[in-house]
TORKOL-193519 format. One record per residue (C-alpha): x, y, z; residue in three letters. Coordinates in steps of 0.5 Angstrom, whole numbers, m for minus. Each point is the difference from the previous one (the first is absolute). Example, Ala and Ser with C-alpha at 12.3 -4.5 7.8 and 13.67 -1.06 7.14 Angstrom:
2
<site east="25" north="m9" up="16" residu="ALA"/>
<site east="2" north="7" up="m2" residu="SER"/>
***
This chain:
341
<site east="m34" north="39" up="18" residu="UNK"/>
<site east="m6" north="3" up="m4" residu="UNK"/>
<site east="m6" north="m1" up="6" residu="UNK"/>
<site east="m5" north="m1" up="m5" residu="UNK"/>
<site east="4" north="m6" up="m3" residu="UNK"/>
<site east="m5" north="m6" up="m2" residu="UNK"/>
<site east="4" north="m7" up="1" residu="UNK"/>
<site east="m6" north="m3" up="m3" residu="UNK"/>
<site east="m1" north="5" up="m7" residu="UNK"/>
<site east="5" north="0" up="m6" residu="UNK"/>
<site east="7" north="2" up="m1" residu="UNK"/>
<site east="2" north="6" up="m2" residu="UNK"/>
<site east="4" north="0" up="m5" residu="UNK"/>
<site east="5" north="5" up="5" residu="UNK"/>
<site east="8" north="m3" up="m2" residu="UNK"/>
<site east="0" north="m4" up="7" residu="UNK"/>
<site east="m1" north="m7" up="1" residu="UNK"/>
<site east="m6" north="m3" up="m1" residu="UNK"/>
<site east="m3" north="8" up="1" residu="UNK"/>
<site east="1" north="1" up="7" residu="UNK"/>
<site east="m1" north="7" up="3" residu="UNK"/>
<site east="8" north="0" up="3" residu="UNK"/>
<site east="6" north="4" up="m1" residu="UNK"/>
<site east="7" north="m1" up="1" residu="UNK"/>
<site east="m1" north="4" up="6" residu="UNK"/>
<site east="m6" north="m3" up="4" residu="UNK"/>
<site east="0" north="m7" up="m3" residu="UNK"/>
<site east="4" north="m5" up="4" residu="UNK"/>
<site east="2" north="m4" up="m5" residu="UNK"/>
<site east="5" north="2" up="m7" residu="UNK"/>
<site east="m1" north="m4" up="m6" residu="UNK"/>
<site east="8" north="2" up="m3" residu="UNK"/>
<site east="0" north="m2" up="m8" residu="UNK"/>
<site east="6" north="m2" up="m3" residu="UNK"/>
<site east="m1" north="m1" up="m8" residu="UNK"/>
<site east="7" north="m3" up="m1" residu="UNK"/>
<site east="2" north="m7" up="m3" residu="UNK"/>
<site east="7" north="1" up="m4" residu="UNK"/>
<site east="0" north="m8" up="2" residu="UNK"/>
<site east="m5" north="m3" up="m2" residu="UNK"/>
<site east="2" north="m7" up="m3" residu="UNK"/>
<site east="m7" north="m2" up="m3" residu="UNK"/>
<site east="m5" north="5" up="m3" residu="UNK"/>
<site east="0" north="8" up="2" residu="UNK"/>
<site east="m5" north="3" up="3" residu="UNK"/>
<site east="0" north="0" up="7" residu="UNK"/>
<site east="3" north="7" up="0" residu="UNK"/>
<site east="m8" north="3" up="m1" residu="UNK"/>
<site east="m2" north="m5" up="5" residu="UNK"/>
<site east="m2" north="5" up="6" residu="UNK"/>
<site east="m4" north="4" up="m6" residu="UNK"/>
<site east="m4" north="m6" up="m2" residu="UNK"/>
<site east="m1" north="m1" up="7" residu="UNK"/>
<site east="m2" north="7" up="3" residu="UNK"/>
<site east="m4" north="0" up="m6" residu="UNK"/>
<site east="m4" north="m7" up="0" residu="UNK"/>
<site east="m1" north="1" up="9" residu="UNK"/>
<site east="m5" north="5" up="m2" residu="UNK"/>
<site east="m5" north="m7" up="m2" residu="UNK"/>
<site east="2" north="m2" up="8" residu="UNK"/>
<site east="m5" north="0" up="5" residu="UNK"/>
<site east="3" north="2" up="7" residu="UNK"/>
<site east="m4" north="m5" up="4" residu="UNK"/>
<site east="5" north="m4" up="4" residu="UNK"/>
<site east="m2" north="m7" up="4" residu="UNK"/>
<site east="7" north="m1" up="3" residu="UNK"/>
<site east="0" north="8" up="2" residu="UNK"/>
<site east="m7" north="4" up="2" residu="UNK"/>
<site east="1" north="7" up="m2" residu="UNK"/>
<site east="6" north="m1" up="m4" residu="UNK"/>
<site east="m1" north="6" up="m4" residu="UNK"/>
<site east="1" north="5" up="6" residu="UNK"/>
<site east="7" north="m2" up="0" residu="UNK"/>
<site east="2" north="4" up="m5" residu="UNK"/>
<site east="4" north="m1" up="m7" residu="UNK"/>
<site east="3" north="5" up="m4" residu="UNK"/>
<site east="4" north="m2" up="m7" residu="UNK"/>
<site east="4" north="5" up="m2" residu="UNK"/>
<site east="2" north="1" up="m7" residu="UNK"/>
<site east="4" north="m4" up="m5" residu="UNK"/>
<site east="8" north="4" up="0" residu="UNK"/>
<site east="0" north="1" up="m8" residu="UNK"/>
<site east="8" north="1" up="1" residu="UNK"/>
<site east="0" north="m7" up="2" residu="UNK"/>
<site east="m4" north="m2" up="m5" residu="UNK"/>
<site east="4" north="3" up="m6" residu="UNK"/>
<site east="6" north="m3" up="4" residu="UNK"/>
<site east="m3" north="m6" up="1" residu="UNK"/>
<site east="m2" north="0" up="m8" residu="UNK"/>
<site east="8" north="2" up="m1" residu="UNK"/>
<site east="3" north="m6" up="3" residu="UNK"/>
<site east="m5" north="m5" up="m3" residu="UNK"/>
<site east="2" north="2" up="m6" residu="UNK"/>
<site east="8" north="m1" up="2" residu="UNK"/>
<site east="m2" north="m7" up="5" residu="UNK"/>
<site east="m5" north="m3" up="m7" residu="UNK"/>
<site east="7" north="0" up="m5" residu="UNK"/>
<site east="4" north="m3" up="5" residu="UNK"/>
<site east="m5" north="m6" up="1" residu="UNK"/>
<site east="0" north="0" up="m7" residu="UNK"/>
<site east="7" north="m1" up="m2" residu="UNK"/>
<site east="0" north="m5" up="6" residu="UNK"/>
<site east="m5" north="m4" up="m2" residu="UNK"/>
<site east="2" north="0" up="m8" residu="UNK"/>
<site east="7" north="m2" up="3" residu="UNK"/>
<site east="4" north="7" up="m2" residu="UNK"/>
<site east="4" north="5" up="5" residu="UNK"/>
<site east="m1" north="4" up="5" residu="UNK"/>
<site east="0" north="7" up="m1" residu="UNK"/>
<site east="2" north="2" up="7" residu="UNK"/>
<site east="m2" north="7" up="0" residu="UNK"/>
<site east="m8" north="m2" up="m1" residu="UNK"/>
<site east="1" north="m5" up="7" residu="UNK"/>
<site east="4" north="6" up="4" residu="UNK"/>
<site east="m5" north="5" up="m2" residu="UNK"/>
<site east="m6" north="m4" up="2" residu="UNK"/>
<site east="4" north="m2" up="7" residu="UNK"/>
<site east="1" north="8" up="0" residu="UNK"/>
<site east="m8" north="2" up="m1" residu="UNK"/>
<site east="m2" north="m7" up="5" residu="UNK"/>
<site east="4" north="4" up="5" residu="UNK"/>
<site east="m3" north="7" up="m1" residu="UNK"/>
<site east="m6" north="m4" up="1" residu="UNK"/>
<site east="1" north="m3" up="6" residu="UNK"/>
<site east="2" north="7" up="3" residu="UNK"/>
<site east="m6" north="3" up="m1" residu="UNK"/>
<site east="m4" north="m6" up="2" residu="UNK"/>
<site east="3" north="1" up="6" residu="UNK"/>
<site east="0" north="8" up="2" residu="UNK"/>
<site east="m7" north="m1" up="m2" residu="UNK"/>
<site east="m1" north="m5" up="5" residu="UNK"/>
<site east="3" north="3" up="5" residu="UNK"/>
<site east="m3" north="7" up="0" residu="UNK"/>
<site east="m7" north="m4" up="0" residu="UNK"/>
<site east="4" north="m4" up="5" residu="UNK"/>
<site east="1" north="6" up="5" residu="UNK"/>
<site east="m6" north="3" up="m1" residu="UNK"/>
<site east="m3" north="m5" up="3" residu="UNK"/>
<site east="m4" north="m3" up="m7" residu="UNK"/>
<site east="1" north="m7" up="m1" residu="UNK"/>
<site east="2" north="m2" up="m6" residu="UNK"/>
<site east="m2" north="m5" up="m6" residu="UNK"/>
<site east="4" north="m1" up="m6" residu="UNK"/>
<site east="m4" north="m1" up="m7" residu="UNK"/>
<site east="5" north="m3" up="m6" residu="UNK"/>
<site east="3" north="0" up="m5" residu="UNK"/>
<site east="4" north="m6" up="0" residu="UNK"/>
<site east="2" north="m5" up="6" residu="UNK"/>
<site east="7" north="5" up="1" residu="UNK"/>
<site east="m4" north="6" up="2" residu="UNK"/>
<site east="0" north="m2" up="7" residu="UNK"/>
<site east="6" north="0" up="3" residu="UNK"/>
<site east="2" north="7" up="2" residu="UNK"/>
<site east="m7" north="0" up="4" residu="UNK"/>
<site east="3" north="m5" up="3" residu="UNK"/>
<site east="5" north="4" up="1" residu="UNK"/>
<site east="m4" north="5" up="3" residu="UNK"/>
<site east="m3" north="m5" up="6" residu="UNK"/>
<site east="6" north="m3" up="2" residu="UNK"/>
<site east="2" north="7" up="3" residu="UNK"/>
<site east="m7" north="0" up="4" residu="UNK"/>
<site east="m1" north="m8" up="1" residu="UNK"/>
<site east="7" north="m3" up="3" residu="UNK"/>
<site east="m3" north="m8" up="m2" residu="UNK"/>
<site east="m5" north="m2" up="m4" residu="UNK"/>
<site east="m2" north="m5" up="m6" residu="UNK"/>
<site east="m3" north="0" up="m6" residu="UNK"/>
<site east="m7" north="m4" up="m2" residu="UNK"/>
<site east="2" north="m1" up="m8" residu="UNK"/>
<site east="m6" north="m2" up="m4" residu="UNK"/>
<site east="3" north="m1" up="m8" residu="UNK"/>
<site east="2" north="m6" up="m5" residu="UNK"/>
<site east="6" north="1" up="0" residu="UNK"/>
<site east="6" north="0" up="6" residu="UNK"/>
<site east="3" north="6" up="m3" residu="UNK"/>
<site east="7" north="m1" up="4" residu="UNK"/>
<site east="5" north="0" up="m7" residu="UNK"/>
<site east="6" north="4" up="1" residu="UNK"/>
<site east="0" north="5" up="m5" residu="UNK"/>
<site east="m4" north="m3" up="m5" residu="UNK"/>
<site east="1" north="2" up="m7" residu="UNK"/>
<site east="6" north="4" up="2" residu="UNK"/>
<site east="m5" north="4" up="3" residu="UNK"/>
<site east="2" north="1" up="8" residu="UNK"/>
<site east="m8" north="3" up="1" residu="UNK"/>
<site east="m3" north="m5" up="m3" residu="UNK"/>
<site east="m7" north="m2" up="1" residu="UNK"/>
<site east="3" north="m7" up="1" residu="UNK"/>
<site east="5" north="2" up="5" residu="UNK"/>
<site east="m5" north="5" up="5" residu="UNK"/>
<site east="1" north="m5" up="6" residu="UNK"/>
<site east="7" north="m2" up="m3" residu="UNK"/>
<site east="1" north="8" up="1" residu="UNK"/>
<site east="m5" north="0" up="7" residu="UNK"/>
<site east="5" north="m6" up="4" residu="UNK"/>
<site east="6" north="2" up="m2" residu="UNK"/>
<site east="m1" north="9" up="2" residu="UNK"/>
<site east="m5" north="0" up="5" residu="UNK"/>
<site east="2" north="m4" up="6" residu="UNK"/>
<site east="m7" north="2" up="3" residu="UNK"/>
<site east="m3" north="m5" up="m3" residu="UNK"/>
<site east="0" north="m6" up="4" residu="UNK"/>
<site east="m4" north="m4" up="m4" residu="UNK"/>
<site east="m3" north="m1" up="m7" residu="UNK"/>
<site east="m7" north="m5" up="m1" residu="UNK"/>
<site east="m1" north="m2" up="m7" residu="UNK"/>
<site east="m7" north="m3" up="m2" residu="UNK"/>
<site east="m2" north="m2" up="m7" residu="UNK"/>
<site east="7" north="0" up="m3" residu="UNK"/>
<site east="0" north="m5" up="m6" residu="UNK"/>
<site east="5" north="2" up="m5" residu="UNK"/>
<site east="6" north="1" up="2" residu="UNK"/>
<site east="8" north="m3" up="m1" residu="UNK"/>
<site east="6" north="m3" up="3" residu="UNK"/>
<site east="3" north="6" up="2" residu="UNK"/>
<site east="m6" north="2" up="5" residu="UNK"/>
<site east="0" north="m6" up="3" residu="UNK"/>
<site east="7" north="m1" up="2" residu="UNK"/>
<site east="m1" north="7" up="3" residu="UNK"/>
<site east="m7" north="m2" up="4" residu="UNK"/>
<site east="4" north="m6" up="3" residu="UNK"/>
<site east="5" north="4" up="2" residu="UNK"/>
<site east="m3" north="6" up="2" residu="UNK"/>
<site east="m1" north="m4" up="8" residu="UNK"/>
<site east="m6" north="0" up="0" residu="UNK"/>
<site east="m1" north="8" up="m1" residu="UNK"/>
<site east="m4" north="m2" up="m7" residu="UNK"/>
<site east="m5" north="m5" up="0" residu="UNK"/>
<site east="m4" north="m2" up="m5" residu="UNK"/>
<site east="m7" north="m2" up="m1" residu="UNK"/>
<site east="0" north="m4" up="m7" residu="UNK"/>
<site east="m6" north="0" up="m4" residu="UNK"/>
<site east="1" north="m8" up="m1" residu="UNK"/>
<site east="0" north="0" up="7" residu="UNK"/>
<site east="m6" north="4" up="1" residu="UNK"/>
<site east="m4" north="m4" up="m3" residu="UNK"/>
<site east="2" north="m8" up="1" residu="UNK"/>
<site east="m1" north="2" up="7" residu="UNK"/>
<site east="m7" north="3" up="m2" residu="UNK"/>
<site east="m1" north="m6" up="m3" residu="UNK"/>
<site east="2" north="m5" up="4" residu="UNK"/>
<site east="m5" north="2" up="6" residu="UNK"/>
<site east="4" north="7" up="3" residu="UNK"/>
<site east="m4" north="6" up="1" residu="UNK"/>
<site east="1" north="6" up="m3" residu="UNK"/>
<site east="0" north="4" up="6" residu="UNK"/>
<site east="5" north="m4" up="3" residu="UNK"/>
<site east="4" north="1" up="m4" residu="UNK"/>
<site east="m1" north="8" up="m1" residu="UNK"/>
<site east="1" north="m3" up="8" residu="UNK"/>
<site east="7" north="m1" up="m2" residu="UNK"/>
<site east="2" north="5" up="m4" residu="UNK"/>
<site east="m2" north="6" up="5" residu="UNK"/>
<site east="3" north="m5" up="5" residu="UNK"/>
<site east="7" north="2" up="m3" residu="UNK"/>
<site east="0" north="7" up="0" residu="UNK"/>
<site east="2" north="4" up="5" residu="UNK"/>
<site east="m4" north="6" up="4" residu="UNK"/>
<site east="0" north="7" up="m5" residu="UNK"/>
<site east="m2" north="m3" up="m8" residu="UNK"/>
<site east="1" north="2" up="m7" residu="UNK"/>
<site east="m3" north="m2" up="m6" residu="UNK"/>
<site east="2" north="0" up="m6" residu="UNK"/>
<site east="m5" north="m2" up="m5" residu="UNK"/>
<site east="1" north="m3" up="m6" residu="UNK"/>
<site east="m6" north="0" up="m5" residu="UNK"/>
<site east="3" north="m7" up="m4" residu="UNK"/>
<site east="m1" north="m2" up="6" residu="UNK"/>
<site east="m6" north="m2" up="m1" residu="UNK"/>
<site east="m4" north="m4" up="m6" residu="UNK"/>
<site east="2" north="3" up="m6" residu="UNK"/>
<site east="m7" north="0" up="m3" residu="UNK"/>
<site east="0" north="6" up="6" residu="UNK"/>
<site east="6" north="4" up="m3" residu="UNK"/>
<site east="0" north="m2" up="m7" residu="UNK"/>
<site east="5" north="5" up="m3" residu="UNK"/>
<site east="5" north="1" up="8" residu="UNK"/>
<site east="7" north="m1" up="m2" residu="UNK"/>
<site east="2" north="m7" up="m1" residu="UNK"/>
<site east="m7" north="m3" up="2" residu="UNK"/>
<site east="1" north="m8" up="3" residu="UNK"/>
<site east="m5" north="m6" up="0" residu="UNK"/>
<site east="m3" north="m1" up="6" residu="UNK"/>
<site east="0" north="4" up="7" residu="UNK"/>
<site east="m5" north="2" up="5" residu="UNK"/>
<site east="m7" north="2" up="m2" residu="UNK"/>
<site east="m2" north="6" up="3" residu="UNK"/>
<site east="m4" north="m2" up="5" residu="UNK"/>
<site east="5" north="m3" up="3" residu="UNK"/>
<site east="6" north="5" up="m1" residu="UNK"/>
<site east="m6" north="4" up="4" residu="UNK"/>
<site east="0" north="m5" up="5" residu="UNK"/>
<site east="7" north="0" up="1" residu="UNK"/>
<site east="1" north="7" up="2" residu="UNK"/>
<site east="m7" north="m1" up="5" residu="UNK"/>
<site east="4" north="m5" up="4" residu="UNK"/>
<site east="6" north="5" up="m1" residu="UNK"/>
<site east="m5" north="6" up="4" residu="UNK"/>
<site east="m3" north="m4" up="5" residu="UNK"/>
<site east="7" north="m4" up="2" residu="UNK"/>
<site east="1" north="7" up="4" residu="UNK"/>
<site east="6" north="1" up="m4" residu="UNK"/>
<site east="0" north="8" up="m3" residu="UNK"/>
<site east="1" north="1" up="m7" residu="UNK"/>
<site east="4" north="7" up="m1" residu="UNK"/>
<site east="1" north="0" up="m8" residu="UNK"/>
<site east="m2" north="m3" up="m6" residu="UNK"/>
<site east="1" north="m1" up="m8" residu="UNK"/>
<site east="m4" north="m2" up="m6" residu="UNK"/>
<site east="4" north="m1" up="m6" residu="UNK"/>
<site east="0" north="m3" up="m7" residu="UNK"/>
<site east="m7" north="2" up="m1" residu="UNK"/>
<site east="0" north="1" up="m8" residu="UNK"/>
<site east="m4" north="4" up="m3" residu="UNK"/>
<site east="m3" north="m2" up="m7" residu="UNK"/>
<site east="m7" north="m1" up="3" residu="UNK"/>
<site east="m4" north="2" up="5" residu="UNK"/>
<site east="m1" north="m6" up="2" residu="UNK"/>
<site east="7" north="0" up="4" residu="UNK"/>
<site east="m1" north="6" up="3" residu="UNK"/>
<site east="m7" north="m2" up="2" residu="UNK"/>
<site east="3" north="m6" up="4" residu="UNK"/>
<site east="7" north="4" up="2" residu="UNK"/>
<site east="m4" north="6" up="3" residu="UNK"/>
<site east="m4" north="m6" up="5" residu="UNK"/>
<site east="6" north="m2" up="2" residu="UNK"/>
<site east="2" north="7" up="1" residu="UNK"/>
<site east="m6" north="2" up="5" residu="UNK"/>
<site east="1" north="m7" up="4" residu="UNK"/>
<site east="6" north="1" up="2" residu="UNK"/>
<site east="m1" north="7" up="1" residu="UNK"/>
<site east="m6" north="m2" up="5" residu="UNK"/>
<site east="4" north="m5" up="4" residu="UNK"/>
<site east="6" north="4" up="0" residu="UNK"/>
<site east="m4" north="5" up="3" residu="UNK"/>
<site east="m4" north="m4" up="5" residu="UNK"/>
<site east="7" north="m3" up="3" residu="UNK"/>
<site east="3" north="7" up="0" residu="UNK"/>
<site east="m7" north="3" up="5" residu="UNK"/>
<site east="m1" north="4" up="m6" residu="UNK"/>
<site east="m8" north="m1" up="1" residu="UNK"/>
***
């Protein structure tokens, strides 16, 4: 780290996160941009999601009132992998003719669904290589998207260091789907693909979710609790019928076992905050309150060993302004419950 840093003067404009004076080498901390989205069903974009976020965190002031110092922890953003990039342009292509003809009634073309399944399982390979070299390394690792999907070969990569954990999932959408689309890595399907290959993860807490469909809640009901979900309706009856927020923040980290992941949703929060995600929803969690759920989450004396951001657009600044806050919290606070600082 530069000694001669001022956490109180402007960014430089360096190609890290929020203009700190780390590399990959002595930051503790490594931001891993996945610039993939074959499988948005929505609106496009999310692919240059970590450059929009890199490029708005050097607007962020690095004062943290939940973590005093925080900028002694050490973030490093490695940079985007253009070969996934392309990869990911390639199979969007291939992924919007196929969604194409299915909405407009037409057949399949199966060679376009097998090669995005293909490219989606590359993907999931170097995510994972990346992560576990990063992994034994003795970094910790959070993942930037790209799409909802981008995550699981991290997870793969955790569950051959941590035996049991749970994810902590903020989103508006369930994404339990089996092989939404014709898509076996879809965005819709992450956790539907998390449950069903990683028998490391012993429980999946949803918060926020308000659009989802039968199939999902079938597989929730079915899941013997392993999946439990936190409605958005829910939140906010319980909310307006006298219950405190806290207790109900009480009552989602209660649910978690001891080693936590989060996986962050940007939809998951008030749409006017992520105006070009993906698939952006009414409803959800006000900023403060998604950072107050991780708060109670950190102070719960439970670790948080990993995390993701995904579905972060980029059309506006805006969305990567917010995106970044939340990329910086959730690093502090993964940092604070590791002993990093």
């Amino acid at each position: 780290m530069n000694t001669d840093f001022n956490p109180s003067g402007f960014a430089q404009k360096n190609g890290n996160f929020i203009g700190l004076p780390y590399n990959e080498e002595d930051a503790k901390i490594i931001l891993l941009p996945v610039p993939w989205e074959a499988t948005v069903s929505y609106a496009a974009g999310t692919a240059d999601g970590p450059e929009n976020i890199r490029e708005a965190s050097y607007q962020l002031d690095l004062f943290d009132a939940d973590v005093l110092d925080a900028y002694k922890i050490g973030i490093f953003m490695k940079e985007t992998d253009e070969e996934i990039k392309e990869l990911s342009t390639i199979s969007r292509e291939l992924a919007t003719m196929h969604i194409d003809n299915l909405e407009n009634g037409h057949g399949v073309v199966q060679e376009f669904v097998d090669k995005v399944n293909a490219n989606s399982n590359k993907v999931n390979s170097w995510v994972k290589e990346q992560c576990a070299d990063l992994i034994k390394k003795g970094k910790v690792v959070g993942l930037i998207g790209g799409e909802h999907s981008t995550p699981l070969g991290y997870l793969h990569a955790l569950s051959e260091k941590y035996s049991d954990f749970g994810i902590l999932q903020i989103d508006a959408h369930c994404d339990l789907r089996k092989a939404y689309e014709g898509f076996t890595y879809s965005h819709a399907s992450i956790f539907y693909n998390t449950l069903e290959e990683i028998p490391a993860v012993s429980k999946l807490v949803q918060v926020g979710i308000r659009d989802y469909c039968e199939e999902e809640v079938d597989y929730i009901t079915n899941s013997n609790k392993r999946v439990e979900v936190f409605y958005d309706q829910a939140i906010n009856e319980s909310l307006f019928e006298g219950k405190s927020y806290r207790d109900i923040c009480l009552s989602i980290v209660e649910k978690l076992p001891q080693h936590v992941y989060i996986s962050f949703d940007i939809d998951g929060l008030w749409p006017n905050l992520c105006p070009n995600t993906g698939t952006p929803v009414a409803g959800g969690l006000s900023l403060p309150q998604a950072f107050y759920l991780l708060k109670t989450l950190a102070e719960s004396g439970k670790t948080i060993i990993g995390f993701d951001l995904c579905e972060v657009g980029a059309a506006e600044e805006w969305d990567g302004n917010v995106g970044a806050r939340v990329v910086y919290k959730m690093a502090n606070l993964m940092g604070k419950t590791l002993g990093l600082i």
